[in-house]
N, C-alpha and C positions, 0 to 999 in steps of 0.2 A: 548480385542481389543486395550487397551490402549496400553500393550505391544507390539502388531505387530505396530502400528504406530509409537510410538520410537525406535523402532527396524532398523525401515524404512528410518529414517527420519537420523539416526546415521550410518547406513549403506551407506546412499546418500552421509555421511559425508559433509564437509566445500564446497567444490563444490554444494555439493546439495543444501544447503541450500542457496548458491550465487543465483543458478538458480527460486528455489520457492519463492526467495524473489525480485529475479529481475521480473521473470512472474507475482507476485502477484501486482507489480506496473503497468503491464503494461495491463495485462486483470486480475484482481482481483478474480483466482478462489478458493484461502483459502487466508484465512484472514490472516496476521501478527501474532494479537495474539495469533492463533493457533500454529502456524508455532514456533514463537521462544518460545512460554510455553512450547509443546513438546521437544524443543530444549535443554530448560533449563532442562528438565526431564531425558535426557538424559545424561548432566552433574551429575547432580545427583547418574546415575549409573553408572558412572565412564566411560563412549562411548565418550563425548565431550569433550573439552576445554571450558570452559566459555570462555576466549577472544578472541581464534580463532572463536567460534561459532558469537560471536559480532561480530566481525570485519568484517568476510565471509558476515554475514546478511546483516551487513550497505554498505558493496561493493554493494552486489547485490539490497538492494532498491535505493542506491545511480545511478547505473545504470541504473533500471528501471524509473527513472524518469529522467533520461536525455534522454531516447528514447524521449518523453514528450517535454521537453526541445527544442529538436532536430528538432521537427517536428515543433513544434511553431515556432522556428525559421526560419526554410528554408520555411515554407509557407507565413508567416506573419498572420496578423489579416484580412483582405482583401481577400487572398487567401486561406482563413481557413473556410470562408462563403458558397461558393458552397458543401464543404462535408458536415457542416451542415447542410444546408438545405436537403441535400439530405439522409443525415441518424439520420435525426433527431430524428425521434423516435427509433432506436435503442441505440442514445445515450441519451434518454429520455430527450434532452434541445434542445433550438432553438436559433439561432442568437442573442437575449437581452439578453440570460444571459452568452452568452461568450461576449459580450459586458460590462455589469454590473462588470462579472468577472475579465476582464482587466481594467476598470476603477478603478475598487476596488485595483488591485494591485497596479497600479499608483498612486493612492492617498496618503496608508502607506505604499508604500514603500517598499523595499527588506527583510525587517527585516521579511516581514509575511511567508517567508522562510522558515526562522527558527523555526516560531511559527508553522504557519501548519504541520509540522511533528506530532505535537503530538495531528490532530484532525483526526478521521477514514475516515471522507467524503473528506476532502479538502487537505489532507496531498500530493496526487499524480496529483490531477485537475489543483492545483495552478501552478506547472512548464509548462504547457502550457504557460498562459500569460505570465509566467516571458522568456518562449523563444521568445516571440511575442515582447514582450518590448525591444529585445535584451539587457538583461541584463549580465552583465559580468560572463564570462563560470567559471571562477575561484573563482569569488564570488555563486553563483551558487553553484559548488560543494563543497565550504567549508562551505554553512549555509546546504543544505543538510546531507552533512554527519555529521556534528554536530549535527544538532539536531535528524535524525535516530537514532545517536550510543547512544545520550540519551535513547529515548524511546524505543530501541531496548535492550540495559541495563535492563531498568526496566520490562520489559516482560518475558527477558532469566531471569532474580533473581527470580520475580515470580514462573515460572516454576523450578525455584533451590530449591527454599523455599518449594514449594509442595512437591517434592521427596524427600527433605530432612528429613521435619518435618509432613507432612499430606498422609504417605504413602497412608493410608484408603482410601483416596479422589482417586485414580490412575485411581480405577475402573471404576470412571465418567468418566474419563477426555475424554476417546475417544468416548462413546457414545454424548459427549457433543461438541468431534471436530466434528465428521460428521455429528451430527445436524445441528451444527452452520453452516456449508460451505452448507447442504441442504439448510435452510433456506434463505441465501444471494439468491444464486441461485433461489429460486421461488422467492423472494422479488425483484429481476428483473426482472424476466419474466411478474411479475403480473404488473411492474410498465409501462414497454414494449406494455403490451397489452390493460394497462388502459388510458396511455399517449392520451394527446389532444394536438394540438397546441392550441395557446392564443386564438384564436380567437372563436376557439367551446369549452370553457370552458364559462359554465355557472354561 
């Protein structure tokens, strides 16, 4: 199995991987670290480039989160309240905490940019407020792609280091991609179906 998904994933080539890393910012349906460990693994057998495979990746999450960006901005904070309230529970938050959200980013600042890149929940969330804050488009994409092509680096090595040195392990590796992307997936649904608002939470 491991095979056919590196197979897949180096067939898509540098395109591909622009688009599953641009999509994975924007509806989150495989994770990053899937995406570019396989990616790495595929350098390994000689299908990739490690830097075009970096580069291709950081474009494309770079991308997906200016959709993000985009949207914050040409709605504002104000006119960003009627879709949440209205899809709240699909976006499993209510109005205080894109509130909380944006205040949190105005307090430290543009720097958490940078840093959120390399946390799995807040890496893609945070460019909402920073569009809502109208923060500058050019600082914007250069704390993003900075700190992407860091932890996008350290994922595709990863995945280098495995193919290179723990061939044994390959055999996991896919039953443990499509665990993983199973699992996100019910870990939403079930948060989807469990969600309350504030006020009927006991």
């Amino acid at each position: 199995m491991t095979d056919i998904i590196i197979d897949l994933i180096a067939r898509g080539g540098y395109i591909g991987i622009f688009l599953l890393m641009a999509l994975e910012n924007i509806i989150p349906p495989i994770p990053s670290e899937v995406i570019m460990g396989l990616g790495g693994m595929a350098v390994a057998r000689g299908q990739m480039d490690l830097w075009w495979l970096i580069f291709w990746a950081t474009m494309g999450t770079t991308a997906g989160n200016l959709f993000w960006y985009e949207l914050g901005r040409r709605l504002g904070i104000q006119r960003f309240k009627p879709m949440v309230d209205r899809y709240s529970r699909w976006m499993t938050m209510e109005w205080e905490d894109v509130e909380h959200l944006n205040r949190f980013f105005q307090k430290y600042g543009h720097w958490v940019i940078f840093v959120f890149r390399f946390l799995p929940t807040f890496r893609t969330v945070i460019s909402l407020p920073a569009g809502m804050a109208k923060m500058s488009m050019w600082k914007f994409l250069l704390f993003t792609f900075t700190g992407s092509a860091i932890w996008n680096s350290v994922l595709a090595g990863a995945g280098l280091f495995l193919g290179l040195k723990m061939e044994q392990l390959e055999k996991f590796v896919g039953p443990l991609a499509v665990g993983t992307v199973i699992a996100i997936v019910l870990l939403y649904f079930y948060r989807v179906f469990t969600w309350k608002p504030r006020e009927q939470r006991g």
